[in-house]
MARBA-3410 file (N, C-alpha, C, O; in Angstrom, 1 decimal):
222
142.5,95.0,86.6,142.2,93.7,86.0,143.2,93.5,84.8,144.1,94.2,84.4 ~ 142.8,92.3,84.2,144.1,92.0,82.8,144.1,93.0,81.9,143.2,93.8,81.8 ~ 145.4,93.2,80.8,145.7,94.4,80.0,145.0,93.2,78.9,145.6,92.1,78.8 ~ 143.9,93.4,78.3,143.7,92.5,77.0,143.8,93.3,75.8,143.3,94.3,75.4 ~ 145.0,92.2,75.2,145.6,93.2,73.8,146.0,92.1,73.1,146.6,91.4,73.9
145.9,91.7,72.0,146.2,90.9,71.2,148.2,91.4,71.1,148.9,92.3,71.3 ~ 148.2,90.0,70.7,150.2,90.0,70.7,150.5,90.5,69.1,149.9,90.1,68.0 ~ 152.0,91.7,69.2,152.1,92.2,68.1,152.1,91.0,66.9,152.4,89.8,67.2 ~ 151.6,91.5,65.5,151.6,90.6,64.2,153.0,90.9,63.9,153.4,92.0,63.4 ~ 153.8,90.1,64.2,155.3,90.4,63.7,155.7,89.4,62.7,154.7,88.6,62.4
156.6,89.3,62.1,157.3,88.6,61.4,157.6,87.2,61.5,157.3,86.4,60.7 ~ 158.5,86.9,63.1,159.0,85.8,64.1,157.8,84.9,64.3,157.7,83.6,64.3 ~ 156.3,86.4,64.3,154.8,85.3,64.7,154.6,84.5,63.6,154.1,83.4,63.6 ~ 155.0,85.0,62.7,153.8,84.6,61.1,155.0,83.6,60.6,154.8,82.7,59.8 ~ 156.1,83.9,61.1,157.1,82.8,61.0,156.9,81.3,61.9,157.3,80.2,61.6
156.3,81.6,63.2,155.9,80.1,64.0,154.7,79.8,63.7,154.5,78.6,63.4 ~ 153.7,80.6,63.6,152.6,80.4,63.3,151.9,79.9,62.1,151.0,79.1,61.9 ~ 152.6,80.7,61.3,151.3,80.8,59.9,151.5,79.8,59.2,151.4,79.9,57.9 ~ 151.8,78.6,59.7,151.5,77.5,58.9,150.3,76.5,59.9,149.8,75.4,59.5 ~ 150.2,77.2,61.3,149.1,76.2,62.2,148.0,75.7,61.2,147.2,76.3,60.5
148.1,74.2,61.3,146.8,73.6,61.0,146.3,72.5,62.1,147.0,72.4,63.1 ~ 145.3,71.7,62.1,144.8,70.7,62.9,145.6,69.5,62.8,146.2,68.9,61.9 ~ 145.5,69.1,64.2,146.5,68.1,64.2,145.2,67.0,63.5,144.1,67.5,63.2 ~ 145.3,65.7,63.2,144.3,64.7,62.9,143.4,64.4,63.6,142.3,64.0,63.2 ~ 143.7,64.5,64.6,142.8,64.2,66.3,141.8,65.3,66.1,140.7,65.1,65.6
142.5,66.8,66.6,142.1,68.4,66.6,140.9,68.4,65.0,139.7,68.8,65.0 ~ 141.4,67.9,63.8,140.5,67.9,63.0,139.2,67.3,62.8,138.3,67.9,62.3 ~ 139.2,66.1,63.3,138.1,65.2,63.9,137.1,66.3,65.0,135.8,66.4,64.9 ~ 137.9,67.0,65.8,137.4,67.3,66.6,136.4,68.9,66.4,135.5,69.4,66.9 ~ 137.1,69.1,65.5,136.9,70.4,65.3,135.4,70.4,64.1,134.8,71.5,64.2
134.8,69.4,63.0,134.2,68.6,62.5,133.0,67.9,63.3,131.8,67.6,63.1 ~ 133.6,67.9,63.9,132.5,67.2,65.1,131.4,68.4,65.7,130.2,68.3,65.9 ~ 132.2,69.5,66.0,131.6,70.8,66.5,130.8,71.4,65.7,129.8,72.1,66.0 ~ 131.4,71.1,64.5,130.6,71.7,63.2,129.6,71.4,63.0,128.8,72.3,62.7 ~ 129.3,69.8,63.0,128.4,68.8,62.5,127.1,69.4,63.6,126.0,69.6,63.1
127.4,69.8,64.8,126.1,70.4,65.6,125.1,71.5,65.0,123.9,71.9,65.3 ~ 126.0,71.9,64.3,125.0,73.2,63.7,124.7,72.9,62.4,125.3,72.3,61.5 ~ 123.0,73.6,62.4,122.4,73.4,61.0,123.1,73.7,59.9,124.2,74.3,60.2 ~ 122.9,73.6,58.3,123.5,74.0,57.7,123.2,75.7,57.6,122.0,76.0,57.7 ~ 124.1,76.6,57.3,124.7,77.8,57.4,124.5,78.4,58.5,124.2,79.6,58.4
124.5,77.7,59.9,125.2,78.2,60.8,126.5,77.6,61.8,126.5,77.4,63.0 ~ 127.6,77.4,60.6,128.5,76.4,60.7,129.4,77.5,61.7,130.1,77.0,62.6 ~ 129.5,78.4,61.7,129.9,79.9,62.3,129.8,79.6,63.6,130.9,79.4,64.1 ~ 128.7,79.6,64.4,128.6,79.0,65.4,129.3,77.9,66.6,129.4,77.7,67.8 ~ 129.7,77.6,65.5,131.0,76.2,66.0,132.8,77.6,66.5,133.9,77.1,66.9
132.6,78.7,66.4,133.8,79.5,66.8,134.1,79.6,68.1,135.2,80.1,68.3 ~ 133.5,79.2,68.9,134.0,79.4,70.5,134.7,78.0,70.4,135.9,78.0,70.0 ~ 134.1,76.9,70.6,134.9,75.4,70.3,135.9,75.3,69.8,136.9,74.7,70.2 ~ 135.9,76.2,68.6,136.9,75.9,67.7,138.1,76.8,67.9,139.2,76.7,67.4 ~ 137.8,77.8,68.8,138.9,78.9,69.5,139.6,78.0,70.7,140.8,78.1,70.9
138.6,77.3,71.4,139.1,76.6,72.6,140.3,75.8,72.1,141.5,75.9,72.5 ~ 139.5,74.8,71.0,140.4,73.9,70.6,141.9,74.0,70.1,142.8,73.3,70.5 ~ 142.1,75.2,69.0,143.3,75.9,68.9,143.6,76.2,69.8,144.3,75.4,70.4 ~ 143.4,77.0,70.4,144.2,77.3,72.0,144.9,76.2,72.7,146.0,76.3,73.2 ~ 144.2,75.1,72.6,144.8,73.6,73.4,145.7,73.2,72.4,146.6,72.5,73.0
145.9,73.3,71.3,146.6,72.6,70.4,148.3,73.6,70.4,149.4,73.1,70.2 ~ 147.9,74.8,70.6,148.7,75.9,71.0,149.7,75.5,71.9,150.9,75.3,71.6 ~ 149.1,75.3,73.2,149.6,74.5,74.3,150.1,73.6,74.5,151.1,73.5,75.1 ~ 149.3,72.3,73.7,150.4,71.2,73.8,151.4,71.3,72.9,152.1,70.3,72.9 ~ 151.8,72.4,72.0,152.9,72.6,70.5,154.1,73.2,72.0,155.3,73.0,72.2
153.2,73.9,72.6,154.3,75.2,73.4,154.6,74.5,74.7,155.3,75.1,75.5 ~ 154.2,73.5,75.1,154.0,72.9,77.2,153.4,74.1,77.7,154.0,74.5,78.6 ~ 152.4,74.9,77.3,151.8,75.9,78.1,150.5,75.7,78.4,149.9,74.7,77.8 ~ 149.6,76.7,79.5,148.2,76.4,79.1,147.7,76.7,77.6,146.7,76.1,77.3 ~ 148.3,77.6,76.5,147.9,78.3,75.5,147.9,79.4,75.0,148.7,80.1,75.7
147.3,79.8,74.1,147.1,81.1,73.9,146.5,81.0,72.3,146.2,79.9,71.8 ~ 146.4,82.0,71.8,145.7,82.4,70.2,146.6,83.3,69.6,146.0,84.4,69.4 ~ 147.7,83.3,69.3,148.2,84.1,67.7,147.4,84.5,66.9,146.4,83.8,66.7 ~ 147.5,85.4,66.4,146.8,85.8,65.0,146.3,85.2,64.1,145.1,85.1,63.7 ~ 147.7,84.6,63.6,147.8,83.3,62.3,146.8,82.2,62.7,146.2,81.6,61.8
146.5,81.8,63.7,145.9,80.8,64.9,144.9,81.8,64.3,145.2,82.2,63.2 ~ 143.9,82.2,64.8,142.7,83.4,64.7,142.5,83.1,63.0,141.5,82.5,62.5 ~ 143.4,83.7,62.4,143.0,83.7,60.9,142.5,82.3,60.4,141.9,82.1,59.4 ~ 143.1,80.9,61.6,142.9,79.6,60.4,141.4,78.9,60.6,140.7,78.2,60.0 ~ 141.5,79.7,61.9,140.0,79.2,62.6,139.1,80.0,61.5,138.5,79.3,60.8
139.0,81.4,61.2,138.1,81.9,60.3,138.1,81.8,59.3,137.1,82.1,58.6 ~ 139.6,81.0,58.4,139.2,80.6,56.9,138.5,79.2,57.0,137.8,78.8,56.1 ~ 138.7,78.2,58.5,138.2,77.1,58.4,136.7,77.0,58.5,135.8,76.1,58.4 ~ 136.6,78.4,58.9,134.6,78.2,59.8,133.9,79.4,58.1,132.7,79.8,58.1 ~ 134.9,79.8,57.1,134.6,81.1,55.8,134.0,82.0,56.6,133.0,82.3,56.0
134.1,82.7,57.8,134.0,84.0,58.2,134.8,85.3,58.2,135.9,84.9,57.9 ~ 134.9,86.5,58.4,135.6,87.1,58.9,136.3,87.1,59.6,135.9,86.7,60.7 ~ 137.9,87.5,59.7,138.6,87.5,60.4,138.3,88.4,62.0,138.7,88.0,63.1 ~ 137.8,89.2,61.9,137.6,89.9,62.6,136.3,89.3,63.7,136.2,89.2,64.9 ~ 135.6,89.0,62.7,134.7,88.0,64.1,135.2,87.2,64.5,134.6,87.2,65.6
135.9,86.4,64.6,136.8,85.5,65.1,137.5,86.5,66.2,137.4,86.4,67.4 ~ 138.2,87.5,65.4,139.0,88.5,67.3,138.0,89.1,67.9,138.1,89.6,69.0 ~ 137.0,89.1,67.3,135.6,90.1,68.2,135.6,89.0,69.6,135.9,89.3,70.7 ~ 135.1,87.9,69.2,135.0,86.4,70.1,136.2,86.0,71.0,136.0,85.8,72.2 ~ 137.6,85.7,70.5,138.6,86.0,71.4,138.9,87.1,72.6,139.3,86.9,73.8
138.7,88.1,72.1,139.2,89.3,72.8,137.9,89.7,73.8,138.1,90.5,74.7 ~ 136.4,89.1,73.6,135.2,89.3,74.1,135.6,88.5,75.6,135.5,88.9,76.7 ~ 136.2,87.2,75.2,136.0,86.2,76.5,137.3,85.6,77.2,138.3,84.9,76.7 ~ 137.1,85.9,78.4,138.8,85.5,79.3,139.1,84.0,79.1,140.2,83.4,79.4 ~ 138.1,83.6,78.7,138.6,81.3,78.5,139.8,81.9,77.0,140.7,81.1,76.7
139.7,83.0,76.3,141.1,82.8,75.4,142.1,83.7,75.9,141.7,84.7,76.5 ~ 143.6,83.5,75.8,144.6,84.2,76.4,145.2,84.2,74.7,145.4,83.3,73.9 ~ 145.4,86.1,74.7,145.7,86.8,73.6,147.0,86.8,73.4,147.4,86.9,72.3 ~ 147.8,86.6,74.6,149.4,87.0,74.1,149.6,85.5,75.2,148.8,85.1,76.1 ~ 150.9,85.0,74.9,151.7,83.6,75.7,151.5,84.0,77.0,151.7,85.1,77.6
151.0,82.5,77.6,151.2,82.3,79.0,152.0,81.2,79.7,152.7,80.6,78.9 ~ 152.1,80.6,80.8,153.1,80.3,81.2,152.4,78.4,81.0,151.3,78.2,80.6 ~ 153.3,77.3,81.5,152.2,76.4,81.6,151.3,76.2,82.4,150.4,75.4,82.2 ~ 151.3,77.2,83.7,149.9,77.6,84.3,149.4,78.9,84.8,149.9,79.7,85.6 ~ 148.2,78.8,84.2,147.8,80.3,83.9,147.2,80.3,85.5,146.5,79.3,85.7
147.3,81.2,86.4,147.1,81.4,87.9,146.0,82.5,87.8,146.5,83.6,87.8 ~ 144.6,82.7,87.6,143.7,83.3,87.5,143.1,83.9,89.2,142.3,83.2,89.9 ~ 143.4,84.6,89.5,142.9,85.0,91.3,141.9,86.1,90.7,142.2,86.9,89.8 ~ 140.6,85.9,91.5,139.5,86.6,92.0,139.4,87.9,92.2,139.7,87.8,93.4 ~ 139.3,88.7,92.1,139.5,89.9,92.5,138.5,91.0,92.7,138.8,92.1,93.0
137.1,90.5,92.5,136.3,90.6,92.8,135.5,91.2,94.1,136.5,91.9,94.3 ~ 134.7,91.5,95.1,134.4,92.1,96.5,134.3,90.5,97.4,134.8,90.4,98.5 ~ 133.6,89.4,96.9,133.9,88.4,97.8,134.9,88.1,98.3,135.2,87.9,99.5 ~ 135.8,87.9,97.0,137.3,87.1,97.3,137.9,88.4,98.1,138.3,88.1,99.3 ~ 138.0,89.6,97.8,138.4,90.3,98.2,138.5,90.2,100.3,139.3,89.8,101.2
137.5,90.8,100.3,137.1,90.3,101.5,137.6,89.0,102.7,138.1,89.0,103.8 ~ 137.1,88.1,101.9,138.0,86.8,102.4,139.9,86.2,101.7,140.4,85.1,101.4 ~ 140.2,87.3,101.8,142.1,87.3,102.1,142.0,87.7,100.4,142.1,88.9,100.6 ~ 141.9,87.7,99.1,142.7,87.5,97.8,143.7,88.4,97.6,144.5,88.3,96.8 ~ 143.5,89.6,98.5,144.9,90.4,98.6,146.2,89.3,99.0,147.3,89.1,98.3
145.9,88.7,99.9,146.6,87.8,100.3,147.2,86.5,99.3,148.4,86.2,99.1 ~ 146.2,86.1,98.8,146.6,85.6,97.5,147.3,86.1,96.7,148.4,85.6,96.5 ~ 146.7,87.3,96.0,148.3,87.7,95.0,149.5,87.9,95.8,150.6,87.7,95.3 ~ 149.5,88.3,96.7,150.8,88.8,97.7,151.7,87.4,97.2,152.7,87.5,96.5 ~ 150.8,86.0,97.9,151.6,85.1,97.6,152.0,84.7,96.4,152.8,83.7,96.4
151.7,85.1,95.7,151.7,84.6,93.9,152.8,85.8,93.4,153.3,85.7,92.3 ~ 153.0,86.8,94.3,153.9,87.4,93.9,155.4,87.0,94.1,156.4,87.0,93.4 ~ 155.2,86.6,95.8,156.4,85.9,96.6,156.9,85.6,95.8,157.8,86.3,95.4 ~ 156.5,84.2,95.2,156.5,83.2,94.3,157.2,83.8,93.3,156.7,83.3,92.4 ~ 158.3,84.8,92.8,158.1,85.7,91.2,157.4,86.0,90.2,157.8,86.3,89.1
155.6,85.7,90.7,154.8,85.8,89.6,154.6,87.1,89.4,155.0,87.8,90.4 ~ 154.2,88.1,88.3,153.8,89.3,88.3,152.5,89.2,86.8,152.4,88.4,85.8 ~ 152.0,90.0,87.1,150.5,90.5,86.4,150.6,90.5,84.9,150.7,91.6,84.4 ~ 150.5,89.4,84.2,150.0,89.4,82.6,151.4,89.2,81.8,151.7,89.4,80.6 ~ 152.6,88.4,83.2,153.9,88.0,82.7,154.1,86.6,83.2,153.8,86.1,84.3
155.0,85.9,81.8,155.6,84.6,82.3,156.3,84.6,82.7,157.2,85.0,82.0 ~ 156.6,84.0,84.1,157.7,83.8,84.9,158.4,83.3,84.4,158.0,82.6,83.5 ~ 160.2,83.4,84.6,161.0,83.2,84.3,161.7,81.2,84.2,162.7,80.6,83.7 ~ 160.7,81.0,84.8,161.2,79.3,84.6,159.9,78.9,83.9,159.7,77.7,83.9 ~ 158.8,79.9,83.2,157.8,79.7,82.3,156.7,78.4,83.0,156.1,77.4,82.6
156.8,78.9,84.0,156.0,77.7,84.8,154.6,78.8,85.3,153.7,78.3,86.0 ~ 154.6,79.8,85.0,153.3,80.7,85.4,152.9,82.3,85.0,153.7,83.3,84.8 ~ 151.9,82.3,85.2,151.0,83.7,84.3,149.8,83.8,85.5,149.0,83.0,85.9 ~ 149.9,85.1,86.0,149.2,85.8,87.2,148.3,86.5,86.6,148.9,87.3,85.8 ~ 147.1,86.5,86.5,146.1,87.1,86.0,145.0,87.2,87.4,144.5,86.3,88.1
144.8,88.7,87.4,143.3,89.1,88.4,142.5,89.3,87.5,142.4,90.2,86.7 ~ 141.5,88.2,87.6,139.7,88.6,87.1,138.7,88.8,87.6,138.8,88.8,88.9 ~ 137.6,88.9,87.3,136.4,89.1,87.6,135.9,87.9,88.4,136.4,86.8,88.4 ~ 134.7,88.2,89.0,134.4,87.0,89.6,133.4,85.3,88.9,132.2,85.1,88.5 ~ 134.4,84.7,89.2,133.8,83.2,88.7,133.3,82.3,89.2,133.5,81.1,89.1
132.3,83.0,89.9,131.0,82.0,90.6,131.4,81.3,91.7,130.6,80.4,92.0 ~ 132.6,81.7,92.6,132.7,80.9,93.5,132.7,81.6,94.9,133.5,81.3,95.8 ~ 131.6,82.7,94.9,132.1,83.7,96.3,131.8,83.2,97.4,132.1,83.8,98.4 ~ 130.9,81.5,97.6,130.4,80.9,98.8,131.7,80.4,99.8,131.8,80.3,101.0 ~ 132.8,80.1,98.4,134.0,79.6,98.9,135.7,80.3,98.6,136.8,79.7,98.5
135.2,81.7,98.5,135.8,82.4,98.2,137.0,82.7,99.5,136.5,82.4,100.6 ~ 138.4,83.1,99.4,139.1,83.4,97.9,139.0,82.2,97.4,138.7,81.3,98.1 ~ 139.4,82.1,95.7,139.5,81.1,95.1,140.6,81.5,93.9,140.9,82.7,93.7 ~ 141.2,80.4,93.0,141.9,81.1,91.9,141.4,79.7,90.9,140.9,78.7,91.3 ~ 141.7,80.1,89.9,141.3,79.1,88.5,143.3,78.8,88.0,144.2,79.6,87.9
143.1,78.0,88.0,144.4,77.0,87.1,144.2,76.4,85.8,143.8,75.2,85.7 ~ 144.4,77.0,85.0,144.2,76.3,83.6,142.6,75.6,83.6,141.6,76.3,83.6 ~ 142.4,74.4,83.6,141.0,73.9,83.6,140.3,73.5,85.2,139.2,73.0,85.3 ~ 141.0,73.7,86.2,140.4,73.4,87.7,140.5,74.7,88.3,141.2,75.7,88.0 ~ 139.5,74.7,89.4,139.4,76.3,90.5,139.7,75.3,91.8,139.5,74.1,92.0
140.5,76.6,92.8,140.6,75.9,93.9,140.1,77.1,94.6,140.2,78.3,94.3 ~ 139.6,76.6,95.9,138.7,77.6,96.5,139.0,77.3,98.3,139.4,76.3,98.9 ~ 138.7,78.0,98.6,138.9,78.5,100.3,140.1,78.3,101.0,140.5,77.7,102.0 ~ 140.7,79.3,100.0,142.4,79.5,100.0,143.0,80.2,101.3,142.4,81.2,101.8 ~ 144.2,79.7,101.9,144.9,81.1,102.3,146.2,80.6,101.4,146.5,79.7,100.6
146.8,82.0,102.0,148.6,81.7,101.5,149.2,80.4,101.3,149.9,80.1,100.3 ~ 148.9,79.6,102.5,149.6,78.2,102.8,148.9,77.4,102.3,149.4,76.3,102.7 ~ 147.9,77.1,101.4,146.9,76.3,101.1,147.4,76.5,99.7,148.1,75.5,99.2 ~ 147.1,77.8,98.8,147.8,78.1,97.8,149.5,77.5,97.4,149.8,76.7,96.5 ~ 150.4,78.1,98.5,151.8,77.4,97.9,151.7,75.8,97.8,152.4,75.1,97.0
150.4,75.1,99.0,151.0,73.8,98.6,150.4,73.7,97.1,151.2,73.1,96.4 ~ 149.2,74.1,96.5,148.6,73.5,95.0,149.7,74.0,94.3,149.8,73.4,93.2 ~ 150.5,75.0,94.6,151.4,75.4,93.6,152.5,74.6,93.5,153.1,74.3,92.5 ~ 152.7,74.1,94.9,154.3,72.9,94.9,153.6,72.1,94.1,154.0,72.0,92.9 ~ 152.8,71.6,94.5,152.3,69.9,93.5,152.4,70.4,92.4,153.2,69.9,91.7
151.6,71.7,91.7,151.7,71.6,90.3,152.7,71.8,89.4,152.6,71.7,88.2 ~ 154.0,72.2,90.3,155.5,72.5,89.9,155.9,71.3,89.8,156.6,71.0,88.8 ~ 155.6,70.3,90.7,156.2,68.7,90.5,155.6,67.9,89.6,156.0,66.8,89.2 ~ 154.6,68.6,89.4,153.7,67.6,87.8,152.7,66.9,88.8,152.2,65.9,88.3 ~ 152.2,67.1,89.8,151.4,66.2,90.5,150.3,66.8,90.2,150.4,67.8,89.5
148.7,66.3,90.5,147.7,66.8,90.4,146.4,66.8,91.7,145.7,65.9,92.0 ~ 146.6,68.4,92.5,146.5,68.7,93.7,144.9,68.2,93.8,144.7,67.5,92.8 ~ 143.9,68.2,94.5,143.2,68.0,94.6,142.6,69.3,94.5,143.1,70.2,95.2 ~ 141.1,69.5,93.4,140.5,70.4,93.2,139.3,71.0,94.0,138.8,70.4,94.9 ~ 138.9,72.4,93.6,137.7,72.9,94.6,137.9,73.2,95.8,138.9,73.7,96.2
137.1,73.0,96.5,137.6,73.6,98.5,138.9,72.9,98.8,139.2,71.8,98.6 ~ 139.4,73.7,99.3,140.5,73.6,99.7,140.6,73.2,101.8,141.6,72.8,102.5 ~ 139.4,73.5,102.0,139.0,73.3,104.0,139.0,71.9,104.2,138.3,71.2,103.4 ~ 139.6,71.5,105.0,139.8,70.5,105.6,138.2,70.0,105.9,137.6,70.6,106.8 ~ 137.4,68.8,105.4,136.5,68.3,105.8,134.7,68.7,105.0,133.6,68.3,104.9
135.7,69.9,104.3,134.2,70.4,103.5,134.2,70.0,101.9,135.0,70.2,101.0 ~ 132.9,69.4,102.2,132.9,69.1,100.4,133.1,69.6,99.3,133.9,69.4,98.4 ~ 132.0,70.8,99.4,131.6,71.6,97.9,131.8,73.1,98.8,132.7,73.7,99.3 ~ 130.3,73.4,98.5,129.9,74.8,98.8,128.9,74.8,99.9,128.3,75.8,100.3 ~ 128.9,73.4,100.6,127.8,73.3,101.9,128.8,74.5,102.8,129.9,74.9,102.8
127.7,74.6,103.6,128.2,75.7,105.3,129.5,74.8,105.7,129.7,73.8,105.1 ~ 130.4,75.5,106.7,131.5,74.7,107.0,130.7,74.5,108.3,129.8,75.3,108.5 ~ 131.0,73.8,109.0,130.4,72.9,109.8,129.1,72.4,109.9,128.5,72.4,110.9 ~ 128.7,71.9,108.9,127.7,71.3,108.6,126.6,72.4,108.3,126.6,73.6,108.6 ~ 125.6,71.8,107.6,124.1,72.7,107.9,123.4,73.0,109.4,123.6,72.5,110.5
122.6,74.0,108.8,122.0,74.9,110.1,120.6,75.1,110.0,119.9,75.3,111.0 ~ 120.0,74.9,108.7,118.4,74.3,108.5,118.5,73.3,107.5,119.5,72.8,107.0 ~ 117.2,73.1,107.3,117.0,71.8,106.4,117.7,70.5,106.6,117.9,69.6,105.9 ~ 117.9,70.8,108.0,118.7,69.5,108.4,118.5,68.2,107.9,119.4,67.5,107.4 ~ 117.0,67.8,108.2,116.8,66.5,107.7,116.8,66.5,105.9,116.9,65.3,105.5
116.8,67.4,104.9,117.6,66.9,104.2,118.7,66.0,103.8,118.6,65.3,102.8 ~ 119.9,66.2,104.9,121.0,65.4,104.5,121.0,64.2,104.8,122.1,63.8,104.6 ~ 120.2,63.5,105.2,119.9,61.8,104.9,118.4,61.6,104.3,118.0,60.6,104.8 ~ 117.7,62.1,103.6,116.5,61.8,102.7,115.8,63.1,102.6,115.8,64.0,103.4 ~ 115.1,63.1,100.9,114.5,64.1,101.0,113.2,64.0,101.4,112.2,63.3,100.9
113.2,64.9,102.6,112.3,65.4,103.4,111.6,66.7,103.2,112.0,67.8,103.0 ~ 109.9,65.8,103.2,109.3,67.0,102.5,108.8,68.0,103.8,108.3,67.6,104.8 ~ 109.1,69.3,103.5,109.1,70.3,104.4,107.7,71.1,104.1,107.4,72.1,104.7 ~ 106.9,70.5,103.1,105.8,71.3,102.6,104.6,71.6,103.5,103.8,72.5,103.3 ~ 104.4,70.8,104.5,103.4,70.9,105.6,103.9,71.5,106.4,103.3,71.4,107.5
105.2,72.3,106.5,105.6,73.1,107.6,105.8,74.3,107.6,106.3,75.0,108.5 ~ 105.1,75.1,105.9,105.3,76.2,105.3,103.8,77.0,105.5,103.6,78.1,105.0
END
């Protein structure tokens, strides 16, 4: 699974970084998160406000994001906590990426569902492609990450793309979301099967039939 390690504190970082502050927008936004919590538990507002730097990261860099240190530190002088609670919270949860990623972070399943239904197959193709594991590809158009599983094993394999999952993947299904997303287009999200909505059975339901045109009460048949 991913190597999670915060990116060296170098010199070059504290040199791009260590002046991050909120854009006007980002500050509004970030205030707003705040305003939810009682007074002194303004602390609380650190996941949000980790997200938010992260995006702000991203749109500075054309990437999905990531969190620098300097980034880390401004979130904890802005929320007066510890710095270190602030990386406890980063480094606890995969929605933050610790070192640069590409502008799309390619998150594949790796889990016993996906497994099972092809996700070997998936990274294979994500490798094709020159992606490799916890690196940006060379035209910085992508970052290959295997994780744990993210609730999608009904329609598994699946992978997560920055803020959308696409699910009931093969190889050929995958390169096209990848062509579109190379061309700036926006693929269509979620199942990926021809004719299936969500997470219903593929070929329709098999009980509770009448369900799917009114709810039908089944209670006199229990």
């Amino acid at each position: 699974m991913a190597n999670r390690h915060l990116a060296t504190d170098t010199p070059e970082l504290r040199a791009r970084w260590g002046s991050f502050v909120w854009t006007k927008e980002n500050r509004a936004k970030a205030d707003w998160h705040i305003a939810k919590y009682p007074d002194g538990r303004q602390k609380s507002a650190v996941m949000p406000l980790l997200d938010l730097a992260q995006r702000q990261v991203g749109a500075e860099t054309d990437t999905q994001g990531w969190l620098p240190l300097p980034v880390m530190e401004y979130v904890a002088k802005y929320l007066d906590m510890p710095v270190i609670r602030v990386v406890e919270v980063a480094t606890f949860y995969f929605m933050y990426n610790l070192v640069p990623v590409g502008k799309f972070h390619v998150q594949v399943c790796g889990t016993t569902p996906c497994v099972l239904r092809g996700s070997d197959d998936i990274i294979a193709a994500c490798k094709k492609r020159g992606m490799e594991k916890g690196a940006v590809s060379a035209d910085g158009l992508w970052t290959l990450t295997e994780v744990e599983c993210m609730g999608n094993c009904a329609t598994a394999p699946m992978v997560q793309i920055n803020d959308d999952n696409y699910e009931d993947l093969t190889p050929e299904r995958l390169d096209a979301v990848l062509d579109a997303l190379a061309k700036g287009e926006n693929p269509k999200a979620g199942t990926q099967e021809p004719g299936r909505h969500t997470s219903e059975p593929s070929g329709g339901p098999t009980t509770l039939k009448e369900m799917v045109a009114g709810n039908h009460d089944y209670r006199g048949q229990w």
